[in-house]
C-alpha positions in Angstrom: -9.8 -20.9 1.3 -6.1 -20.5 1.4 -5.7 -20.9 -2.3 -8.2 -18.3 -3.1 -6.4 -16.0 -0.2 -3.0 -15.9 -1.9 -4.8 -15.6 -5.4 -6.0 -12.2 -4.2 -2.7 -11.3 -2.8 -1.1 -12.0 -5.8 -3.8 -10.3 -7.6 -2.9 -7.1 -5.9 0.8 -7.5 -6.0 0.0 -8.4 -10.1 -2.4 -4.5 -9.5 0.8 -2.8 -8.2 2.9 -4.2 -11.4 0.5 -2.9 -13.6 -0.2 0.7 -12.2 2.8 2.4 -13.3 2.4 1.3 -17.0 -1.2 1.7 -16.7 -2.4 4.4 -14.3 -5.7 3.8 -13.4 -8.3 4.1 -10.6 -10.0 1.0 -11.6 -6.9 -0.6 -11.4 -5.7 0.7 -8.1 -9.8 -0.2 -6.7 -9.2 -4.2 -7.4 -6.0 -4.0 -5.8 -7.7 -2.3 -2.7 -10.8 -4.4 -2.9 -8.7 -7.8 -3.0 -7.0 -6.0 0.1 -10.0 -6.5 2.2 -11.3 -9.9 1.0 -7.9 -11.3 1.4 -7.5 -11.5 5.3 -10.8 -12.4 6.3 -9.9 -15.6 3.9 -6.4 -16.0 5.2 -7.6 -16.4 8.8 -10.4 -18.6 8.0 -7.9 -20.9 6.3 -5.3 -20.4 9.3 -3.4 -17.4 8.3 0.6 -18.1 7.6 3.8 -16.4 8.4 4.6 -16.8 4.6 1.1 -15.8 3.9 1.6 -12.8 6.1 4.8 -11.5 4.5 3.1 -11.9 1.0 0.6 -9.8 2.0 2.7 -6.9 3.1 4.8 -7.1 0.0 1.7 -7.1 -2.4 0.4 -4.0 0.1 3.7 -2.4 -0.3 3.8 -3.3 -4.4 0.1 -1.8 -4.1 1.4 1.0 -2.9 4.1 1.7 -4.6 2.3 1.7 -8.1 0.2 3.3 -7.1 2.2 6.3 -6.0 4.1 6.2 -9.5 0.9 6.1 -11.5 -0.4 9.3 -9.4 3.3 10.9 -9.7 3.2 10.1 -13.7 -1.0 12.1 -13.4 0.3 14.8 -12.1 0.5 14.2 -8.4 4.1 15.8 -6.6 7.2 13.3 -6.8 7.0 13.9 -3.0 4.1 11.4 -2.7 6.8 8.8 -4.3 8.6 9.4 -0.7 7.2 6.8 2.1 6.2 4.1 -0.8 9.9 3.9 -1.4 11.1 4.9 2.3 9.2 1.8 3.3 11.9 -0.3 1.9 14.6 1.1 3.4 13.4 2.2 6.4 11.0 -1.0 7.3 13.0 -4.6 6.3 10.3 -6.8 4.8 8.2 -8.7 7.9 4.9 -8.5 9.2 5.3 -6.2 12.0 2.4 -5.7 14.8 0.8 -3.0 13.0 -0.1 -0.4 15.2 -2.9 2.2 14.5 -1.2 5.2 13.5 0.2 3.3 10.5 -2.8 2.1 9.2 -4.5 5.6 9.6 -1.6 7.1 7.3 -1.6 4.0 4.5 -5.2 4.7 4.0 -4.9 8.0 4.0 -2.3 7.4 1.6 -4.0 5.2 -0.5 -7.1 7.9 -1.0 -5.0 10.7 -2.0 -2.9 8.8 -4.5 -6.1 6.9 -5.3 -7.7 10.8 -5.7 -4.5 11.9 -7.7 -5.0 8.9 -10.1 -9.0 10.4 -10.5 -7.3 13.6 -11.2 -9.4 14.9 -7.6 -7.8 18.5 -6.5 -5.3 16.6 -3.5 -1.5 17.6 -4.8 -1.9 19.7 -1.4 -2.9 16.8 0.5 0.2 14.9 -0.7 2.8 16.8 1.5 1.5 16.5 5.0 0.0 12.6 4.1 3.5 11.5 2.9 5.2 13.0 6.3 2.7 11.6 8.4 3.6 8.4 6.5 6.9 8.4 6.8 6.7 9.2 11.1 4.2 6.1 11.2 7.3 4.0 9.1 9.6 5.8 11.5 7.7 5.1 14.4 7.7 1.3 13.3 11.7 1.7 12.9 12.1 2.5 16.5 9.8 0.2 17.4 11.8 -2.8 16.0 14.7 -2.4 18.1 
């Protein structure tokens, strides 16, 4: 179970990769979907600190292509903000996450994932990318 854990995290790290080059909702869905089906796996198999940090880097790669694909579809350069803010504000670990910042990545994640479907949400970018970056924040402060 392990094995086919970190197959799907490096099959949504390998989605990430491809999303700038390729935007695509289809694309940007498999990386989601292996999202899900990935920890469930990881914890059957007894989930790993390596594991763990993989996974936040593949969400964070996710992510990140995601928000260039959207950006290159038309979506404002401001929703390219918190993917790249994460990395310097955030060092790479796998922090507690606390429920604020998984309400804003989702939320993240549906309007880039809208953008990329060419959905009406440039005016959800703004406010979804500055709640994003006061979760990341938050997490910042948290850390010390």
């Amino acid at each position: 179970m392990r094995r086919a854990a970190d197959a799907l995290t490096g099959l949504r790290a390998l989605c990430g990769l491809v999303l700038p080059f390729h935007p695509s909702l289809v694309v940007l869905l498999v990386g989601v979907v292996t999202d899900w089906l990935d920890g469930p796996l990881a914890r059957r198999a007894g989930a790993t600190a390596k594991g763990a940090r993989s996974d936040l880097e593949a969400d964070s790669l996710l992510t990140l292509g995601a928000a260039i694909a959207a950006v290159r579809r038309g979506a404002p350069r401001v929703a390219l903000f918190a993917p790249i803010a994460r990395y310097a504000l955030t060092p790479a670990r796998a922090a507690d996450e606390v429920r604020w910042d998984r309400i804003t990545g989702v939320a993240q994640m549906l309007v880039l994932g809208g953008a990329l479907a060419r959905l009406p949400v440039a005016a959800l970018s703004i406010p979804v990318t500055a709640a994003r970056c006061a979760a990341l924040l938050a997490r910042l402060d948290r850390s010390r």
